[in-house]
Backbone as ProteinMPNN parsed JSONL, in Angstrom:
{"seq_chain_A": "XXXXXXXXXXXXXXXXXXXXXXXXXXXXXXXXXXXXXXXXXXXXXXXXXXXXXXXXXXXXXXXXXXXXXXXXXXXXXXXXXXXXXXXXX", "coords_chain_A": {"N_chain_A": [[-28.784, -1.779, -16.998], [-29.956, -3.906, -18.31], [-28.437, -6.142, -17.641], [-28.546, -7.107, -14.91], [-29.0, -9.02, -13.823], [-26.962, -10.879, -14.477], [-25.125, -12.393, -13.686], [-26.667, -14.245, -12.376], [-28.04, -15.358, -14.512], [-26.46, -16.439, -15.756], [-25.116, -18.582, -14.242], [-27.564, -20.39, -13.877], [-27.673, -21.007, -16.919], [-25.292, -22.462, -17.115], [-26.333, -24.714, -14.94], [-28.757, -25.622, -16.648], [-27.354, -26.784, -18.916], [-25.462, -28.437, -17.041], [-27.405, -30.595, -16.289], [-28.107, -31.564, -18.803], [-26.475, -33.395, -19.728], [-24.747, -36.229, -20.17], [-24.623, -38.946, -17.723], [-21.219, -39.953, -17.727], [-19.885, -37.582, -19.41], [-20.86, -35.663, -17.468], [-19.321, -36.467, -15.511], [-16.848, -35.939, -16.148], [-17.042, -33.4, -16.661], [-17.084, -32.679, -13.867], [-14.97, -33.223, -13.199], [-13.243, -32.238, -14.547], [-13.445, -28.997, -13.814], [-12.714, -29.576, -11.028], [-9.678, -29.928, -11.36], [-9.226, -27.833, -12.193], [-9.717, -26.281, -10.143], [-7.857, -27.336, -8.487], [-5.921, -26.236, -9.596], [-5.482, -23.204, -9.273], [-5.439, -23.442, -6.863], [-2.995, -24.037, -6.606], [-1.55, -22.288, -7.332], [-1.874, -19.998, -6.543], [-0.976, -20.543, -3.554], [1.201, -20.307, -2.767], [4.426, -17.577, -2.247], [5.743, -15.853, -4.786], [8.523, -14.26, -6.324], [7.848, -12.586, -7.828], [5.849, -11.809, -6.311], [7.103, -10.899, -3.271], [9.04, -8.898, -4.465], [6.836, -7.193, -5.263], [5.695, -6.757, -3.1], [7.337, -5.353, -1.597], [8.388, -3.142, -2.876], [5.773, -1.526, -2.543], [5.952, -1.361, 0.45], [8.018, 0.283, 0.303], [7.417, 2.5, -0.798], [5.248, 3.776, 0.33], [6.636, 4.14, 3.105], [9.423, 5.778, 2.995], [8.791, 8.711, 2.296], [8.161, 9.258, 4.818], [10.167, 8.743, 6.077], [12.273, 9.776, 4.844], [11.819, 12.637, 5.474], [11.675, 12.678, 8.308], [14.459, 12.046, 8.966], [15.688, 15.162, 7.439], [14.334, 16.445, 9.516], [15.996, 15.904, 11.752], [18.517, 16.41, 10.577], [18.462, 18.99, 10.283], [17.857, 20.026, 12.808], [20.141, 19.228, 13.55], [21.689, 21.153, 12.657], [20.876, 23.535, 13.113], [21.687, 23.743, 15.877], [24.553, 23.148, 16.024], [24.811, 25.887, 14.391], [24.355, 27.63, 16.157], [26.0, 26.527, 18.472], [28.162, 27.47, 16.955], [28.153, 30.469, 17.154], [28.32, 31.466, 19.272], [29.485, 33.637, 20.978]], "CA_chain_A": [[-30.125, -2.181, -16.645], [-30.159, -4.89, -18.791], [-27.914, -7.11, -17.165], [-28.243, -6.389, -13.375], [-29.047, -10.555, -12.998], [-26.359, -11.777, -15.731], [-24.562, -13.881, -13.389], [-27.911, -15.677, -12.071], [-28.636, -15.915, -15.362], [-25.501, -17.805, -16.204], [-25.62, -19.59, -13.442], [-28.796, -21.295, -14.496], [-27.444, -21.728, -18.108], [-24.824, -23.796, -16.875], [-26.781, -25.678, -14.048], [-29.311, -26.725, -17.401], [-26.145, -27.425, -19.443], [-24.989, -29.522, -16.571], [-28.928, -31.458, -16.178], [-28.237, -32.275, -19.968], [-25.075, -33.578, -20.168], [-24.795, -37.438, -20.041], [-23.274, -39.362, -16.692], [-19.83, -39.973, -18.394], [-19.794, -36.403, -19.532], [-20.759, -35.089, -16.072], [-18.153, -36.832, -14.543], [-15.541, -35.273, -17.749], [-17.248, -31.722, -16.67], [-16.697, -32.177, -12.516], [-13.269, -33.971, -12.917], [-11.864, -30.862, -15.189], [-13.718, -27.947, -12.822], [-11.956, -29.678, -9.946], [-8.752, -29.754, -11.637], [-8.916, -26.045, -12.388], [-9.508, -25.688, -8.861], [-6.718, -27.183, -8.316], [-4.47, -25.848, -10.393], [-5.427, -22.015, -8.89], [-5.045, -23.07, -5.376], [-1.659, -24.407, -5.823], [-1.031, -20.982, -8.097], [-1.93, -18.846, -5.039], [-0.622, -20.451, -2.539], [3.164, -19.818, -2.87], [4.933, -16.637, -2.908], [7.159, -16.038, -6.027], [9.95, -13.042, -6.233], [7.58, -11.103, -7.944], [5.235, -10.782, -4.772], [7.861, -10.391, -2.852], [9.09, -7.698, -5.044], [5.74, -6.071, -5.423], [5.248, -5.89, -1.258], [8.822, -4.258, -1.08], [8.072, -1.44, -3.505], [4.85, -0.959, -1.654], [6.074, -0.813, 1.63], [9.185, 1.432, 0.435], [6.574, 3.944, -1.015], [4.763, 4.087, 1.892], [7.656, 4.32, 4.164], [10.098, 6.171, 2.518], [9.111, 9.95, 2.459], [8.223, 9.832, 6.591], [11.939, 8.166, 7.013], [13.22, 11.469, 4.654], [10.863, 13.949, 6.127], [12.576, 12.256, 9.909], [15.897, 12.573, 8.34], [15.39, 16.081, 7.355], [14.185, 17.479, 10.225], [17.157, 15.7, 12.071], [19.611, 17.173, 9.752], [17.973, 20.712, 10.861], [18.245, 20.432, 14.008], [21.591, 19.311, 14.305], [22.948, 22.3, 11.912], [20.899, 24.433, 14.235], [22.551, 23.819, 17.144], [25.716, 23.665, 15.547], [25.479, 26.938, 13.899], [24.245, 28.357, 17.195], [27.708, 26.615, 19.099], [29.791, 28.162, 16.693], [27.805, 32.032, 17.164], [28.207, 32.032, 20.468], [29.469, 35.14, 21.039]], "C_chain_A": [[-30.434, -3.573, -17.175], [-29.568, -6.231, -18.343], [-27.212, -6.815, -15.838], [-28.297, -8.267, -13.044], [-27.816, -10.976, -14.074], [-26.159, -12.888, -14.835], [-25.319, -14.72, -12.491], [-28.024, -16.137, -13.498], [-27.659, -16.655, -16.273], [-25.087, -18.898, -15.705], [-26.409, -20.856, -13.668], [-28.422, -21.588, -15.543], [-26.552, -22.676, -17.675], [-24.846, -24.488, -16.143], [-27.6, -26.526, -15.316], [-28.303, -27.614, -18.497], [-25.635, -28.475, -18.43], [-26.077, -31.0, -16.849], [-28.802, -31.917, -17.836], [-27.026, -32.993, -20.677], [-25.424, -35.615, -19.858], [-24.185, -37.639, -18.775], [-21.926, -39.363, -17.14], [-19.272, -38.405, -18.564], [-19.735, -35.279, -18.243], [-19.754, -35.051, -15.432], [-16.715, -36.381, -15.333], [-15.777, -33.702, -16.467], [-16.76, -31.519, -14.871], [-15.227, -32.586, -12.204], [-12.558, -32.144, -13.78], [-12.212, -29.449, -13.683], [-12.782, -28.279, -11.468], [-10.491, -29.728, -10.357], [-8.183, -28.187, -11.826], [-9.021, -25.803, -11.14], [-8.497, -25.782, -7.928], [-5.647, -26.542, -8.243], [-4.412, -24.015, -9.613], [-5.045, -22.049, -8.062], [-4.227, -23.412, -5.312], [-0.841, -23.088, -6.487], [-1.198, -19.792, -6.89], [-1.465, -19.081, -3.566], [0.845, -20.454, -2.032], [3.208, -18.677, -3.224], [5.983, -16.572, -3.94], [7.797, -14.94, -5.896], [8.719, -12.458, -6.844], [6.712, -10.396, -6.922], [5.762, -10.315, -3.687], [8.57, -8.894, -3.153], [8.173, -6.449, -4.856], [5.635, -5.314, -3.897], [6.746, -4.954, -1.2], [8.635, -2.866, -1.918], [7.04, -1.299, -2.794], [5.469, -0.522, -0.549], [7.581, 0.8, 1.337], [8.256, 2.717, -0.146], [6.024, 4.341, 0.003], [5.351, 4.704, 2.821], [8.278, 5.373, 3.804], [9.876, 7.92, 2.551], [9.02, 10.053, 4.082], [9.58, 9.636, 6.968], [13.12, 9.554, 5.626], [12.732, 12.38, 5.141], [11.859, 13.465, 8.222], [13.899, 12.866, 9.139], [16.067, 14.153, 8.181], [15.722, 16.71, 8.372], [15.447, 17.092, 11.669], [18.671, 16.623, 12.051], [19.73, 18.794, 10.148], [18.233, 20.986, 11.649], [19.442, 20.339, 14.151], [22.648, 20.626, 14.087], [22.081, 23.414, 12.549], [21.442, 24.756, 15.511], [23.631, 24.026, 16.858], [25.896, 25.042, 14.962], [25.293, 27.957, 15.278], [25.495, 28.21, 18.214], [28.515, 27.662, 18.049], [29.504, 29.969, 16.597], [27.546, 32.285, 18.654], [28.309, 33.4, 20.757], [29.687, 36.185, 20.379]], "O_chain_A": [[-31.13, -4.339, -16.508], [-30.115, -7.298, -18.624], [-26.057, -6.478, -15.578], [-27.662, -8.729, -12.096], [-28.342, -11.944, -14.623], [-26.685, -13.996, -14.942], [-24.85, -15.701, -11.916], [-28.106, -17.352, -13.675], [-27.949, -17.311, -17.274], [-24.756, -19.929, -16.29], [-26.011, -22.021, -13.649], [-28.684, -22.784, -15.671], [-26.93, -23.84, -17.808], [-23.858, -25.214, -16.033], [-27.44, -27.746, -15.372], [-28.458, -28.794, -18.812], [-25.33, -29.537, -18.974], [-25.756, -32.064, -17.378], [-29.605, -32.813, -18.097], [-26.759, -33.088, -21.875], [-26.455, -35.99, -19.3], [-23.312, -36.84, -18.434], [-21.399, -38.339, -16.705], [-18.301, -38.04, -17.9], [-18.917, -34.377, -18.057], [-19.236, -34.087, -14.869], [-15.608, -36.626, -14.855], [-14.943, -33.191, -15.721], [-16.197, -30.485, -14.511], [-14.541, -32.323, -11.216], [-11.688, -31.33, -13.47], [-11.39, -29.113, -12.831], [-12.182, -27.364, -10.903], [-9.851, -29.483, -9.334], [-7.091, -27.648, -11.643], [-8.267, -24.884, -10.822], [-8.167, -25.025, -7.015], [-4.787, -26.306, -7.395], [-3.279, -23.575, -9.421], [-4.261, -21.153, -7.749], [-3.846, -23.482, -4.144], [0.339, -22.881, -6.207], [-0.44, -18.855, -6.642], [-1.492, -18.269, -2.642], [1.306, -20.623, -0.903], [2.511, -18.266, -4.152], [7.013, -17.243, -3.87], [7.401, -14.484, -4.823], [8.427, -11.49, -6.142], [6.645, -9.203, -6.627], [5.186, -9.441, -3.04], [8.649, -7.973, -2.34], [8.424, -5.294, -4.51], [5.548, -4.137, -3.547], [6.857, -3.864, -0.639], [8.767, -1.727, -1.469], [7.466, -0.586, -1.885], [5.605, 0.696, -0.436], [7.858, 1.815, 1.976], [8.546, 3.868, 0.179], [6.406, 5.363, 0.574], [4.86, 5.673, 3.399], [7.712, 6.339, 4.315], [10.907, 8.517, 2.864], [9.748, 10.87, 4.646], [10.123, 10.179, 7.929], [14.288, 9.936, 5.699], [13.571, 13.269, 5.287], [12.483, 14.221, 8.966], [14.127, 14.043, 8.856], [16.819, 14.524, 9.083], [16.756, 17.355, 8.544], [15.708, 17.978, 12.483], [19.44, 17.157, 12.85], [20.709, 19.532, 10.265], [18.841, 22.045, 11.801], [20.035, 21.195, 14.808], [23.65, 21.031, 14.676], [22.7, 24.478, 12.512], [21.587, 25.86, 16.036], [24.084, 25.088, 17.285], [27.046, 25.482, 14.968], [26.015, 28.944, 15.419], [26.026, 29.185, 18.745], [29.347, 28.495, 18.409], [30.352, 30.718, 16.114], [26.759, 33.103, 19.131], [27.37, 34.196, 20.779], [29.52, 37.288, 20.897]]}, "name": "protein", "num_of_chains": 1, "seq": "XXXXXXXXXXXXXXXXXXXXXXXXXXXXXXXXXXXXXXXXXXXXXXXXXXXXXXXXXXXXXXXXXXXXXXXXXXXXXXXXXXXXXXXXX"}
């Protein structure tokens, strides 16, 4: 309850923190913020082995019991038919 506005209300602390900062300083505080913005969007915009990694275990969890549950019922059928050729008569 107490902090349903926080992040207006940090917002505003560091819009009056900006309004009191000197020019020189300003231009310190929008030169680093844009450097950090940098630095994330060149951190997200390449894949590395481990996201690669990560999507391949995902998709093999995902995948993986319908392609043994197929398999399976494959396997069933074929050793049904086969045990039915060899009880022919």
């Amino acid at each position: 309850m107490l902090f349903i506005n926080k992040e207006k209300v940090d917002e505003d602390v560091e819009k009056i923190r900006e309004y009191t900062l000197s020019p020189e300083q300003l231009q310190e505080s929008i030169a680093r913020k844009e450097k950090e913005k940098k630095e994330i969007k060149e951190k997200s915009e390449g894949l590395t082995f481990k996201d690669v990694v990560a999507m391949t275990i995902a998709i093999i969890e995902l995948i993986l019991p319908y392609f043994l549950i197929c398999i399976a019922t494959m396997v069933a059928v074929f050793l049904f038919f086969w045990w039915m050729g060899m009880h022919r008569y």
